[in-house]
N, C-alpha and C positions, 0 to 999 in steps of 0.2 A: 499824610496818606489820604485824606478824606478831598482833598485840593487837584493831588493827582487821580483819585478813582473818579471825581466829578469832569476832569479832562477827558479822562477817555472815555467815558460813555459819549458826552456830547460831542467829541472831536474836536477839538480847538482847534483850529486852522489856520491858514496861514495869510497868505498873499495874494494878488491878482498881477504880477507880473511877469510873463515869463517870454522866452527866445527859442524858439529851437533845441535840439539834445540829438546826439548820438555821437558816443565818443566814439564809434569807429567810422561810420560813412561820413558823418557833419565833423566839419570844423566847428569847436564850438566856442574857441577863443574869440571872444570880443560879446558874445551873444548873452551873454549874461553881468555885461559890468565888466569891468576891469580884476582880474583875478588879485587877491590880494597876498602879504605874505599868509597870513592868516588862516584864510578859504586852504594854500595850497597846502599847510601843512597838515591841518585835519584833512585833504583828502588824502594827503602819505599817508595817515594815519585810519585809514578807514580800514572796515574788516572784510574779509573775502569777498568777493564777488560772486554773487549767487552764477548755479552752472543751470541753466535751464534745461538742458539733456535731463535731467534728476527729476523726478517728482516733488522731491523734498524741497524743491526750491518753488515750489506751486502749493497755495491755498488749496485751491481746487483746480481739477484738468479734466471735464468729461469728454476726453478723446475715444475709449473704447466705447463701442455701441455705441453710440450720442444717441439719442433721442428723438431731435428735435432738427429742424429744419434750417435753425440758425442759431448762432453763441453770442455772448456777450461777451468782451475782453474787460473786466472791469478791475479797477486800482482804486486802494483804497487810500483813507486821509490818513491825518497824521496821527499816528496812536503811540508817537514813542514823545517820552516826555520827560523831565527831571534827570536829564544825563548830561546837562549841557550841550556845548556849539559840538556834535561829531552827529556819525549816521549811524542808523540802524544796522546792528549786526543780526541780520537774517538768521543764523544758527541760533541766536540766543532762545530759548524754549519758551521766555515768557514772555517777551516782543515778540514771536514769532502768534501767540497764543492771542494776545489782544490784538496784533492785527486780523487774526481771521474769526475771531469772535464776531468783529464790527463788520469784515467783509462779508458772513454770511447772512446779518441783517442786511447788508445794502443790498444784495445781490439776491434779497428775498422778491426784491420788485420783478427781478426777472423769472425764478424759478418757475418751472412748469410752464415757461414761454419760450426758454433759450435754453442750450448747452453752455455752463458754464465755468471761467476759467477765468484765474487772477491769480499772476504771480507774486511773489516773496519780493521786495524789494528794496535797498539803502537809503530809503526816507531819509532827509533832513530832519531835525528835531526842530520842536517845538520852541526851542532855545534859541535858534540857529534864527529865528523872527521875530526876535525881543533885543534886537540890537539898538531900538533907537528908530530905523527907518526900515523899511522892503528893499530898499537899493542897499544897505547892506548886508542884506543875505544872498542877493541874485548869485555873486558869485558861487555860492556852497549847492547852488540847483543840478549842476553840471553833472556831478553824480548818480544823482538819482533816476533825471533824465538817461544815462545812458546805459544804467539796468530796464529800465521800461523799454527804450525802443529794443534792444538783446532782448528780452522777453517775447517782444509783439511781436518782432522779424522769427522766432522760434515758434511762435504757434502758428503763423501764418506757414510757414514753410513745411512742420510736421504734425499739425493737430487740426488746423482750418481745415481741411481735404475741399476747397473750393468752396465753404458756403458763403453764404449773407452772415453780417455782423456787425456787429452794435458796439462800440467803446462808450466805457461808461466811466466816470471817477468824481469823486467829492474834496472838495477843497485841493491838501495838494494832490490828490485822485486828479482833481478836473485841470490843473498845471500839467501831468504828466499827459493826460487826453491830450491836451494842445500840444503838447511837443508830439506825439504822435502824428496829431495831424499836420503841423508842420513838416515835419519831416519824411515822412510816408506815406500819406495820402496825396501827397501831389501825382501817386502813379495811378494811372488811368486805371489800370488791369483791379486793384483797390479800389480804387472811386466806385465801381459797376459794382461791386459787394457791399456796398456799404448800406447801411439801412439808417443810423443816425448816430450819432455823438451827444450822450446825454453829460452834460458839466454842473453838476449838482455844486452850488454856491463856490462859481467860477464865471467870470465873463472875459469876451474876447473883444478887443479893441477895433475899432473901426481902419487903423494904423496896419495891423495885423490882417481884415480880412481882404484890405485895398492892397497889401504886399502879397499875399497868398491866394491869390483869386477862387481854388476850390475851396475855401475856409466859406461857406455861408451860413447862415442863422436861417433856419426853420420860420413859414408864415402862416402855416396851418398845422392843421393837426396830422394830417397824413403825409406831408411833403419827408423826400427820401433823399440821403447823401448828405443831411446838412446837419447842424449843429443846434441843440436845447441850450437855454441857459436858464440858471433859476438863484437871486439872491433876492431873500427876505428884510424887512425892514418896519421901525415902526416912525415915526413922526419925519424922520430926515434922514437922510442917507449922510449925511457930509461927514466927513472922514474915514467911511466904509471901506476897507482898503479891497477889498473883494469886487467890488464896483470901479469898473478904469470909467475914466473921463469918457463920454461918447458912445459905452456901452449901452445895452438895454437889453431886461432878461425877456423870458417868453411866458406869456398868460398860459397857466401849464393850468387854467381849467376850461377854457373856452379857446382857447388857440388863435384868438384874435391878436391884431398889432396894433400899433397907435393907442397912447393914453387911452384909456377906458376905463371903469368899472366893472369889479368882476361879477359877472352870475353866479351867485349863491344856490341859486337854485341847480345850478348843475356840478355844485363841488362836493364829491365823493369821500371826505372825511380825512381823520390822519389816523396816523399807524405811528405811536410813539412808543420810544424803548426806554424799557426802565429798566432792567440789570443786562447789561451786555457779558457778563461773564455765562450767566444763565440764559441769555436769547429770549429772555422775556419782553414780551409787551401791551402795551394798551390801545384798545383803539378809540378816539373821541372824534365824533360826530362833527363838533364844532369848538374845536378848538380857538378862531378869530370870529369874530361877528361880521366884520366885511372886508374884502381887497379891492385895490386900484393896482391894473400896472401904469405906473406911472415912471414914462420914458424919459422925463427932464430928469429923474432924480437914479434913473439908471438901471428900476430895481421892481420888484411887487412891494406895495405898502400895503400894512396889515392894520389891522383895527379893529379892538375891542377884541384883544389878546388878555387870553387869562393870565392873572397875576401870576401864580405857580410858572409858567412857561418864560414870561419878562424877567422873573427871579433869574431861573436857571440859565438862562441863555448868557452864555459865557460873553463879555465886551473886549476881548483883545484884541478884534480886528472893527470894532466902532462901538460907540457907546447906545447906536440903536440897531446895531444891527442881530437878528434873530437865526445869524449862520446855523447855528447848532439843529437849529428846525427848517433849513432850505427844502429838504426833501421828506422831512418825516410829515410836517404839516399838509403835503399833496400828495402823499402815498400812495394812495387808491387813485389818486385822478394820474399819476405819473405812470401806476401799471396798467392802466387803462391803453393809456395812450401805446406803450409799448407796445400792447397785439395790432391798434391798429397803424403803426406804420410797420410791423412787420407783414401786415397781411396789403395791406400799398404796395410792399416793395413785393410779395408774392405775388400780385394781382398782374402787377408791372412788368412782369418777368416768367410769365406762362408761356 
C-alpha cells in the first residue's frame, strides 16, 4: 500500500512515444505498432466509454459564466496503478478521486489565469509500461487516445464558445497533448486559438515535427501556437525513456535555446506536493543549486538536488531521471510564464 500511495503522489509515468489517436476521424491502425492478440483483447475488455455530453464524465468544466478570457484543456498522468495490463474504468469512485486529486494540483498553475477543464479518461495503467520495452505497450495507447480527442472535439464544439486556449498534460497527460495536436490542430480555424501546448515531462521528436509541420517547439518566452517541453535529469539522461533521440526540452526559466546555463537568478522557486489526497503542499525556494539545458542530452540537467527529492523520484522511466519533479521543481517560473503568453497572444489579437 505504501508503494502504491508513493506512485500516485509522484505520478509514475510512462513513455515518450506516441502516433496519432482518434478512433472515429483517424485511422489509427498501424499508428501505434502493430496491434497484438493481447492489446485487442484488453480493449474488448475495457469499461464504458466516458459520454462527454455528462458532467460526470469531467474533472472540471467551467463552461457556465467562465471567467476568464481563455481555458486550459488539461489531461492528466497516470494515477491508476496495481490493476494490471487493462484501462481505467472512469465510474470507478476511487480512480475517478486520484485522478482529480492530482488534476487539481496541476491545473493549480493555471487557476485564476484560465477557465478550466479536464476530462475523465481510459488511461492505460501503469502495468501496461512494465512490459519489458515502450514498443510493447504502443499498441494499448489507442484507447485512451480516442477518449481524449471525443473529449477535445466536445469542448471545442459546446464549452470553448470561440476562445484562446492552452492544452496542457503531464507524462501520459503530455502523450494525449500530442495526439491532440496531431490530430486536430492541423485545422487552421484551431491554430488562430491556440496560445500554447504546455507537455510537462514529455518531448516531441524531430521525426514528428518534420511530418507535422504545425507541431513547433516555442524559442522564447512569449512566442504563441507552439509547444513547451520540460524533462528533468541529473548526471545523464541515457535510458531516459521520456527523452526521444533528437528531442530538446525548453529553458522554462529564461526561455533561451541552445545549451546554456541557467540563471539562477531569475528562477522563481518550486511548488512541491506532499499529500495529494489532501492538496497539500510545500514551497522550497531552492530546491537544485544549479541547471543547464543541455540539448546533446535532450533534457534540463539539474545539480546539487536535495537528497530527500533523489530519494523520492521514482526510476522507472531512467535511473536519473527526476520525472516526478518535471513541473513541480518550475512551478512558479511555469505560471509565470503562462500570463505571459496569454497576454502575447491577447496583445496579438486586439
Amino acid at each position: 500500500m505504501k508503494t502504491k500511495n508513493i506512485f500516485l503522489i509522484f505520478s509514475v509515468f510512462l513513455v515518450a512515444a506516441l502516433s496519432g489517436c482518434s478512433v472515429h476521424s483517424v485511422n489509427l491502425a498501424g499508428q501505434f505498432g502493430t496491434r497484438t492478440p493481447e492489446s485487442i483483447a484488453v480493449a474488448k475488455s475495457a469499461p464504458e466509454k466516458p459520454d462527454y455530453s455528462q458532467k460526470s464524465s469531467w474533472i472540471i468544466a467551467e463552461n457556465e459564466d467562465p471567467e476568464y478570457a481563455a481555458d486550459v484543456f488539461y489531461i492528466y498522468p497516470t494515477t491508476y496503478v496495481g490493476k494490471g495490463i487493462r484501462y481505467m474504468d472512469t465510474s470507478s469512485q476511487a480512480d475517478r478521486k486520484n485522478a482529480a486529486d492530482y488534476s487539481m494540483f496541476n491545473m493549480s498553475l493555471f487557476k485564476g489565469q484560465t477557465n478550466l477543464f479536464a476530462p475523465y479518461y481510459r488511461q492505460a495503467s501503469l502495468e501496461t509500461f512494465m512490459q519489458g520495452s515502450y514498443q510493447a505497450a504502443l499498441p494499448y495507447l489507442e484507447l485512451p487516445c480516442g477518449d481524449i480527442l471525443d473529449a477535445f472535439d466536445y469542448y471545442i464544439r459546446n464549452y470553448n464558445n470561440g476562445r484562446p486556449f492552452i492544452i496542457a498534460g503531464f507524462s501520459q497527460g503530455g502523450m494525449m497533448s500530442e495526439c491532440i495536436m496531431k490530430n486536430r490542430l492541423g485545422d487552421s480555424k484551431l491554430q488562430k486559438r491556440l496560445i500554447a501546448v504546455y507537455l510537462f515531462g514529455h518531448s516531441i521528436s524531430p521525426e514528428t515535427m518534420k511530418k507535422y509541420p504545425w507541431i513547433r517547439q516555442a524559442e522564447k518566452a512569449d512566442d504563441i501556437g507552439r509547444f513547451v517541453s520540460i524533462n528533468t535529469f541529473f548526471e545523464n539522461s541515457d535510458g531516459i525513456l521520456t527523452i526521444l533521440p533528437g528531442s530538446v526540452s525548453n529553458d522554462p526559466v529564461e526561455w533561451k535555446t541552445g545549451t546554456h546555463e541557467i540563471d539562477m537568478s531569475k528562477y522563481r522557486g518550486a511548488v512541491i506536493l506532499t499529500d495529494m489526497a489532501a492538496g497539500k503542499t510545500e514551497e522550497d525556494a531552492r530546491p537544485f543549486t544549479s541547471a543547464k539545458l543541455n540539448n546533446e542530452a535532450g533534457g534540463v540537467e539539474l545539480y546539487g538536488i536535495r537528497p530527500e527529492y533523489v530519494k523520492k523520484a521514482l526510476k522507472i522511466l531512467g535511473d536519473k531521471s527526476m520525472h516526478s519533479y518535471d513541473f513541480m521543481f518550475f512551478y512558479n517560473n511555469f505560471r509565470e510564464n503562462i500570463g505571459v503568453r496569454i497576454r502575447s497572444y491577447t496583445d496579438g489579437n486586439k
